[in-house]
C-alpha positions in Angstrom: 9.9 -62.8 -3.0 12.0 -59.7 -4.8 11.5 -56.3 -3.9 10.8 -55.8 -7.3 8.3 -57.9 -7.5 6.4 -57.0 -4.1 6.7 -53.5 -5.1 4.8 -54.2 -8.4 2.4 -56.2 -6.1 1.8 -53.6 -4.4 1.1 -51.1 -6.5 -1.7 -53.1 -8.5 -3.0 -54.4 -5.3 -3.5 -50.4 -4.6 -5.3 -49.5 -7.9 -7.4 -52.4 -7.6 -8.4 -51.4 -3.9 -9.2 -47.5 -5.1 -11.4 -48.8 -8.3 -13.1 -51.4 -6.1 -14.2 -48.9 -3.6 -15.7 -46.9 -5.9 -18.0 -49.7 -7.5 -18.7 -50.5 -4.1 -20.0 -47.1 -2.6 -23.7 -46.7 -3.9 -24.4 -50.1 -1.9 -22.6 -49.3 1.1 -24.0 -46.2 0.8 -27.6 -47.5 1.4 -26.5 -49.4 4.2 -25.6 -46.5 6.5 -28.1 -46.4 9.4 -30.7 -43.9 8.9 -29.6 -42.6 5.2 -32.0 -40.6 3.4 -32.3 -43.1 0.6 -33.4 -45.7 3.1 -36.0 -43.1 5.0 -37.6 -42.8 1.3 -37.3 -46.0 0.4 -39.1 -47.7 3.8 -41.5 -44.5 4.9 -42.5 -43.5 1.3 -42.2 -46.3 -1.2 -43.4 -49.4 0.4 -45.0 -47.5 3.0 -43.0 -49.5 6.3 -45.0 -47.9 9.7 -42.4 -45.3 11.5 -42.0 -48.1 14.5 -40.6 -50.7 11.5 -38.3 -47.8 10.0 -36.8 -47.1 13.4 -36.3 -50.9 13.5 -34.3 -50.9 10.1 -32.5 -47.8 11.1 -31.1 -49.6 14.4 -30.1 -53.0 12.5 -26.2 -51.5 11.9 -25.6 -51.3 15.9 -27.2 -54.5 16.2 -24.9 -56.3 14.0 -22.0 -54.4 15.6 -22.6 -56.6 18.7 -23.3 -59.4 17.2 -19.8 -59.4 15.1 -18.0 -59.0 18.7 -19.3 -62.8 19.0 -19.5 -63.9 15.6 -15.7 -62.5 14.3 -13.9 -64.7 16.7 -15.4 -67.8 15.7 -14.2 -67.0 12.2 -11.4 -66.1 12.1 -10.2 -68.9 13.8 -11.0 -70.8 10.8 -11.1 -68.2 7.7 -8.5 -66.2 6.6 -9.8 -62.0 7.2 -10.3 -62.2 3.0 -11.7 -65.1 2.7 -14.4 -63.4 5.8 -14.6 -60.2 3.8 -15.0 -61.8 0.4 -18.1 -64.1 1.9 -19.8 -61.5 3.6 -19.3 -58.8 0.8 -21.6 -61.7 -1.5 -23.8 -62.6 1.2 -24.9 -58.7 2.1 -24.6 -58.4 -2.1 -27.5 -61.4 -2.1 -29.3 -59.7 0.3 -29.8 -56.4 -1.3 -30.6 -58.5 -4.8 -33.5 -60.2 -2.6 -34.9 -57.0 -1.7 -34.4 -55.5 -5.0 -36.6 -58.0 -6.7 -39.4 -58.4 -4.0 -39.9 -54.2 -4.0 -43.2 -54.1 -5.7 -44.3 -57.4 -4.0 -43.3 -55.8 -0.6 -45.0 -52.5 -2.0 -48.2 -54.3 -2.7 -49.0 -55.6 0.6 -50.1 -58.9 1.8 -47.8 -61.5 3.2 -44.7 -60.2 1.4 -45.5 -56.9 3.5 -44.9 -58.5 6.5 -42.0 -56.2 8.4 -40.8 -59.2 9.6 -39.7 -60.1 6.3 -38.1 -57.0 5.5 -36.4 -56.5 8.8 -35.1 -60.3 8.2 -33.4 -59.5 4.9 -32.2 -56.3 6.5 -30.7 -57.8 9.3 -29.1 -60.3 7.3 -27.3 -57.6 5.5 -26.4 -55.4 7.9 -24.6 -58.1 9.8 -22.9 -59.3 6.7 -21.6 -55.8 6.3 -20.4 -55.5 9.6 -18.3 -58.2 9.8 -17.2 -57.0 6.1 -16.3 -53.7 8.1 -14.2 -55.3 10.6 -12.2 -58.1 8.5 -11.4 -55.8 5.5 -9.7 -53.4 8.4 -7.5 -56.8 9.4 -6.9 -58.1 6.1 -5.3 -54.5 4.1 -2.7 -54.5 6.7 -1.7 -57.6 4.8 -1.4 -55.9 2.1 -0.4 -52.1 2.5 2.5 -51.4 4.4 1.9 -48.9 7.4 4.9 -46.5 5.7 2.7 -44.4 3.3 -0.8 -46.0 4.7 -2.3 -42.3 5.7 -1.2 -40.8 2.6 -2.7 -44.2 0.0 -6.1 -44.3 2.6 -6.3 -40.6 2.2 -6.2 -40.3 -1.4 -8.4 -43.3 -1.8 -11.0 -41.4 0.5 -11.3 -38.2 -1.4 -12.0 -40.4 -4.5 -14.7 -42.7 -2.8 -16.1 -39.2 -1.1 -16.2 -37.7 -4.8 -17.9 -41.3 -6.1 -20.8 -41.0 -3.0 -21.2 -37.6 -4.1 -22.2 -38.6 -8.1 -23.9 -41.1 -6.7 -26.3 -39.0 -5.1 -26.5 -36.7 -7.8 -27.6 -39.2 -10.2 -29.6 -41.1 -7.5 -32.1 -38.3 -6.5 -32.4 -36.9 -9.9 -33.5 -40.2 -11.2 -36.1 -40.6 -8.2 -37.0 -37.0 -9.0 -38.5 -37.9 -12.1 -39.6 -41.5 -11.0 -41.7 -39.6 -8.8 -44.8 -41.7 -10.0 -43.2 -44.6 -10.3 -40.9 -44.6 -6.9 -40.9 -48.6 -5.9 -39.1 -49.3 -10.5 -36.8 -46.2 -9.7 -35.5 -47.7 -5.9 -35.2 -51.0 -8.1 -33.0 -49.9 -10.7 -31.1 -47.8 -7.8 -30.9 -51.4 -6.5 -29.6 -53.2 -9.2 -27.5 -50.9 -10.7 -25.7 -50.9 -6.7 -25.9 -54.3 -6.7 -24.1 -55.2 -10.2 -21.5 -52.9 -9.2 -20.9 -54.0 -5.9 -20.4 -57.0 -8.0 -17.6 -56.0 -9.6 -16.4 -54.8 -6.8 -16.0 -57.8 -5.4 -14.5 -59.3 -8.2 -11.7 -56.8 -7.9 -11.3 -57.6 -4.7 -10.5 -61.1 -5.3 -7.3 -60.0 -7.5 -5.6 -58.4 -4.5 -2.7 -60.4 -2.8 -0.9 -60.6 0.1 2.6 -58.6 0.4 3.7 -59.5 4.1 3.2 -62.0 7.0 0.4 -60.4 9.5 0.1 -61.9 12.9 -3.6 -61.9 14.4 -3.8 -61.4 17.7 -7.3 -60.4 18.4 -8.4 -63.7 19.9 -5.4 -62.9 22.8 -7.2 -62.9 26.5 -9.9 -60.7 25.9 -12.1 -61.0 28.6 -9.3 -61.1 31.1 -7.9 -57.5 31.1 -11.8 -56.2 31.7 -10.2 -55.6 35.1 -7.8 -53.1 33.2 -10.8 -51.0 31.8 -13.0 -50.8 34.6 -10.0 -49.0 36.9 -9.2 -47.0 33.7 -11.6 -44.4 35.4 -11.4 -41.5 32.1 -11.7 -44.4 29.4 -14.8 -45.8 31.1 -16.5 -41.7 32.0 -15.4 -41.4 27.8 -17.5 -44.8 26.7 -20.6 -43.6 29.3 -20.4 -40.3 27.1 -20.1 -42.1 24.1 -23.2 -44.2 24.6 -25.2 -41.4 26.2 -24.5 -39.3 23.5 -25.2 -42.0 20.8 -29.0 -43.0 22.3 -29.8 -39.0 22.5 -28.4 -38.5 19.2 -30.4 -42.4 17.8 -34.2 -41.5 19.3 -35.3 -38.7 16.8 -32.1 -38.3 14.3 -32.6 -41.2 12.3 -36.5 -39.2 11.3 -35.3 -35.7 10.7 -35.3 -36.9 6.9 -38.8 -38.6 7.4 -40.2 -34.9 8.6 -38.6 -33.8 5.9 -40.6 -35.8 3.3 -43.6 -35.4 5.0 -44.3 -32.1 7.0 -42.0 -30.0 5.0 -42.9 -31.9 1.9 -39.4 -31.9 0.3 -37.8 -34.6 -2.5 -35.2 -36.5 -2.7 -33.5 -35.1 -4.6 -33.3 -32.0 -2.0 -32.6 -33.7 0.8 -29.7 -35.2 -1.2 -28.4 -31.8 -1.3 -28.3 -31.1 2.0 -26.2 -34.4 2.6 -23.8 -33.3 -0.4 -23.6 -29.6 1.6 -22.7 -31.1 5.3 -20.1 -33.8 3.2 -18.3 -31.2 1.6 -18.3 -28.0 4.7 -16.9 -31.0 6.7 -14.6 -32.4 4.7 -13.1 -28.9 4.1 -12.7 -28.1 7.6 -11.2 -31.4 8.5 -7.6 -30.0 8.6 -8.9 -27.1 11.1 -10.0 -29.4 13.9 -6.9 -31.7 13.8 -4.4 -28.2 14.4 -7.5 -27.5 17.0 -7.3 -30.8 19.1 -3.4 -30.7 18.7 -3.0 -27.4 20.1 -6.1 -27.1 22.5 -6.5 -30.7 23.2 -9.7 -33.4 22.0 -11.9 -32.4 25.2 -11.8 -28.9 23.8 -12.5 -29.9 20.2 -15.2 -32.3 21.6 -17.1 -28.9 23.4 -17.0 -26.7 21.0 -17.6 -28.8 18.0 -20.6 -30.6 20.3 -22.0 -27.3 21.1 -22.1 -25.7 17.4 -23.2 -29.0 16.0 -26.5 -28.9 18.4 -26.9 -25.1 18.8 -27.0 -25.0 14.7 -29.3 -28.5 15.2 -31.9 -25.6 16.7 -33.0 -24.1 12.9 -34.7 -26.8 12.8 -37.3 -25.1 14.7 -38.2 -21.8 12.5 -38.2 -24.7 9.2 -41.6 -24.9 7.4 -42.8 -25.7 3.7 -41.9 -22.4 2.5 -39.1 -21.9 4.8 -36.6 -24.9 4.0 -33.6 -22.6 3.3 -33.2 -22.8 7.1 -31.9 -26.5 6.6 -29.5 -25.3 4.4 -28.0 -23.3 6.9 -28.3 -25.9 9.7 -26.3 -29.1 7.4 -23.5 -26.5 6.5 -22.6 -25.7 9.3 -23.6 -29.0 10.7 -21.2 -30.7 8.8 -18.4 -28.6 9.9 -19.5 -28.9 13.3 -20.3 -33.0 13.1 -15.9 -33.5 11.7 -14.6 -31.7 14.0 -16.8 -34.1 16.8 -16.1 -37.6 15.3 -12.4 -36.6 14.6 -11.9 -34.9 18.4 -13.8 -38.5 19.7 -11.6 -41.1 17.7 -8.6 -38.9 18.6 -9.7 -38.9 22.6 -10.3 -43.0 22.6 -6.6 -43.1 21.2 -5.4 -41.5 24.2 -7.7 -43.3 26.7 -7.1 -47.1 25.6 -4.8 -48.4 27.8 -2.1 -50.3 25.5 -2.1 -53.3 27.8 -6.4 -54.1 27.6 -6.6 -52.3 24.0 -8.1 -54.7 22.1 -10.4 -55.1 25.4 -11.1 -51.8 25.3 -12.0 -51.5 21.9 -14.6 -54.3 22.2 -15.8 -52.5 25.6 -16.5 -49.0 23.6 -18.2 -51.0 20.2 -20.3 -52.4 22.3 -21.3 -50.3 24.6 -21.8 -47.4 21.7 -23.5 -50.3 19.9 -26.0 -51.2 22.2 -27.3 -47.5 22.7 -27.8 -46.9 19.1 -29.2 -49.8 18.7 -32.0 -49.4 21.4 -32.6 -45.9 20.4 -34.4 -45.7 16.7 -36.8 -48.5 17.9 -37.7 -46.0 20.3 -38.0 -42.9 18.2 -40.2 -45.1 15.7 -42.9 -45.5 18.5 -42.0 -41.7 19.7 -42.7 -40.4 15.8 -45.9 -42.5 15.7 -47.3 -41.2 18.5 -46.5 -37.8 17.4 -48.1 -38.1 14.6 -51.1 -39.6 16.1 -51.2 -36.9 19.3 -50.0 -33.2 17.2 -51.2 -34.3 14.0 -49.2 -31.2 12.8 -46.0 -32.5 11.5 -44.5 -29.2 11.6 -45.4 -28.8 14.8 -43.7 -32.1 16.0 -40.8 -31.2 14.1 -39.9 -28.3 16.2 -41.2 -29.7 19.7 -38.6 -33.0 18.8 -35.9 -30.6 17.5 -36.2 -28.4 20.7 -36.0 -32.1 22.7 -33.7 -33.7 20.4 -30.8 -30.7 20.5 -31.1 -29.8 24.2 -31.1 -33.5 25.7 -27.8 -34.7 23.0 -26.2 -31.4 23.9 -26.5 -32.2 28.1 -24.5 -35.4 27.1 -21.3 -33.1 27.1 -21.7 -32.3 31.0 -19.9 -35.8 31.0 -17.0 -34.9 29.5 -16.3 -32.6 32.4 -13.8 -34.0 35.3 -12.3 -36.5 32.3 -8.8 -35.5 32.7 -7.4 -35.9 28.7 -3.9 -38.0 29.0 -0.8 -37.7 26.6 -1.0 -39.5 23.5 -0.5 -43.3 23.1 0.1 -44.7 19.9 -2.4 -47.7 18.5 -2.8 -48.0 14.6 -4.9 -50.7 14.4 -8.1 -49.5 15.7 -9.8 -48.3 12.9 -12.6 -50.0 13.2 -13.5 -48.8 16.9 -15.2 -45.9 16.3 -17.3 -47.6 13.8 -20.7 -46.6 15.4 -19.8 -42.9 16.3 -18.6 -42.7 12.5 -21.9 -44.0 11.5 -23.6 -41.8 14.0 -21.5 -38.8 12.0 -23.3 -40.2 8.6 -26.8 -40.2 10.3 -26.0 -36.7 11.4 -24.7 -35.1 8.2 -21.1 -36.2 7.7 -21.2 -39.0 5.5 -17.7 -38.9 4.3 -16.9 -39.7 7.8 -18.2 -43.3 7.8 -15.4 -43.9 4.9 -12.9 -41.7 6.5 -9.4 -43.7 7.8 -7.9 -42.1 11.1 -4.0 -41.6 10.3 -1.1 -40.0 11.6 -0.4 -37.6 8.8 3.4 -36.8 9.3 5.2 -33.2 8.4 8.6 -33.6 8.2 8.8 -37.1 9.6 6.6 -39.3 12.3 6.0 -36.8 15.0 5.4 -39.6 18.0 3.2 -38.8 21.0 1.9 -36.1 19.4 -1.3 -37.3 19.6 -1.9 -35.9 16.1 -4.3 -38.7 14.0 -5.3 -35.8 11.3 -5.0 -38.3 8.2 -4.3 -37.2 4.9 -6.8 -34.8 3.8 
């Protein structure tokens, strides 16, 4: 093929993938793990118990273990956009489903049943992960890695800005479907849903521009050996999964107190998402000079400590005292950036390049597996809150007093990690997949859309260990 013509290629295949994504973000949007939309939509609309929210709100990790087994088989007989193009309808199908059995579900009786919901949940969320993973194989067939930070980061801010309208629109129309909240979630749905449809359709338009060679099925389980004497990498995954099951047990219900013991909408709570998106997107570009000059364990400390010493407001909030929150997501979502960036930028450096796709298997699933565990727990935990204090204001400071001091004892770990030069590995976006998910649970949702890249001044600076991106 021309140069001209690949060129031309290209460039459609580019607006086509920037249009796509943002059709696609109100549905992805609701299938981030423990979203405010989903706390409403499961603890308020159809009236789920707490224990069956904190199910729901652990199905992402789930499915990020799951995929480790399921991708493989795949791929050895699908092409990556022929997996992303299946799975994009199959999670679309699933969301439909639940869409038109809402007031059935919000009724009661057998269509009630959690197992049900959980079912079409599940189905979803592992349809989406294995959407995750395969779209991040199949654009580098697609987009050269010459100008890849600079495309991805463009494309970000304009699916960050479509998130943003989305919420706008989406709490102010549950605002005033107040009395009606199970017909507004529908039309939330289906509006999602339709454009998710077109999203796909896009999707189908964009064509291969160069010859990629898989190699993720390549000895996997054989360089385990490799990891396990890789003494830092494995101290840095123990962190990582610590951190993630301290962070999982009570963070996925801060916005179900919020609905119910400080009596807030959704609309409000939607602006406190908006706040931590947009503090932390600004401040991006502050922690990538910070971990370049100071180093990622540095970053990872001070942003840990602000993010959970902040997290501590939590405990002078009361009905007539929200403003507090306000303060806390700010600052929170400065705080959260500066954490997931420092963390994808420390795994870089720890991944050996002889076990990395090893390694990046080891860290998914062991951060995974903790966040996974962890909201079933803090749905029995809330319960029996609820049940014991009967003050929900009350149990909202005891579990934010709990909840901030035990995630921010998961940085003694970092100490006695010894933070190596930088090593070089483009092709592990999807690895920090559950932290980024973790940073939209926590108030930085832009993160769970945001693509690590080197962002070069002047040229490619190599070993610089600088991953900034193009913000």
């Amino acid at each position: 093929m021309s140069g001209g013509k690949t060129s031309s290629k290209l460039r459609v295949n580019m607006r086509l993938s920037v249009v796509e994504g943002l059709f696609a973000m109100p549905l992805v949007f609701f299938a981030m793990p423990g979203n405010f939309l989903m706390a409403s939509l499961a603890t308020e609309a159809i009236g789920l118990r707490e224990s069956v929210y904190g199910v729901i709100a652990s199905l992402p990790a789930w499915a990020n273990v799951v995929q480790l087994f399921a991708l493989p088989w795949l791929t050895r007989r699908l092409s990556q956009k022929t997996i992303c193009l299946i799975f994009s309808w199959v999670h679309l199908a699933c969301w439909m489903v639940v869409g038109v059995a809402l007031p059935k579900i919000a009724e009661g009786g057998p269509w009630h049943s959690p197992w049900l919901v959980v079912t079409l949940l599940a189905t979803g969320a592992l349809a989406f992960a294995l959407v995750n993973v395969s779209w991040t194989s199949w654009v580098q067939e697609w987009l050269p890695s010459k100008g890849r930070g600079k495309y991805l980061g463009r494309r970000n801010r304009l699916l960050q800005i479509s998130t943003v309208v989305f919420l706008v629109g989406a709490s102010a129309y549950l605002g005033r479907m107040a009395e009606n909240a199970v017909l507004g979630f529908q039309v939330i749905i289906f509006g999602s849903v339709a454009l998710r449809a077109l999203s796909i359709v896009l999707q189908l338009r964009i064509l291969p521009t160069k010859r990629v060679v898989d190699e993720r099925g390549a000895r996997l389980f054989d360089q385990f050996a490799v990891i396990l004497g890789n003494k830092p990498l494995v101290r840095f995954v123990i962190f990582g999964a610590a951190f993630g099951f301290c962070a999982n047990v009570m963070g996925p219900f801060f916005p179900v107190f919020y609905y119910k013991a400080l009596g807030m909408s959704v609309d409000e709570v939607a602006q406190l998402a908006m706040l931590a998106t947009t503090t932390g997107a600004l401040f991006m570009p502050l922690w990538g000079k910070i971990c370049d000059t100071q180093g990622c364990k540095l970053g990872l400390m001070l942003s840990l400590g602000l993010w959970m010493g902040i997290g501590y407001l939590h405990g002078f909030a009361t009905p007539e005292r929200t403003w507090v929150l306000y303060v806390n997501w700010g600052i929170g979502g400065i705080a959260g950036s500066g954490f997931l960036f420092a963390s994808f930028n420390m795994i870089l450096k720890l991944i050996p390049p002889e076990a990395k796709t090893a390694a990046i298997s080891f860290n998914l699933a062991a951060s995974s597996l903790s966040t996974a565990v962890a909201p079933i727990f803090g749905g029995f935990l809330f319960s029996w809150l609820e049940a014991t204090l009967g003050d929900l204001v009350k149990a909202l400071h005891v579990v934010s007093a709990v909840h901030h001091t035990v995630t921010l004892l998961t940085g003694l770990l970092l100490f006695g990690i010894v933070e190596p030069k930088a090593t070089t590995l483009t092709q592990a976006i999807g690895a920090m997949r559950p932290m980024r998910q973790l940073g939209a649970l926590l108030g930085a949702a832009f993160l769970a859309n945001y693509s690590f890249f080197r962002k070069p001044k002047g040229g490619d600076r190599k070993g610089d260990g600088s991953d900034s991106g193009d913000f």
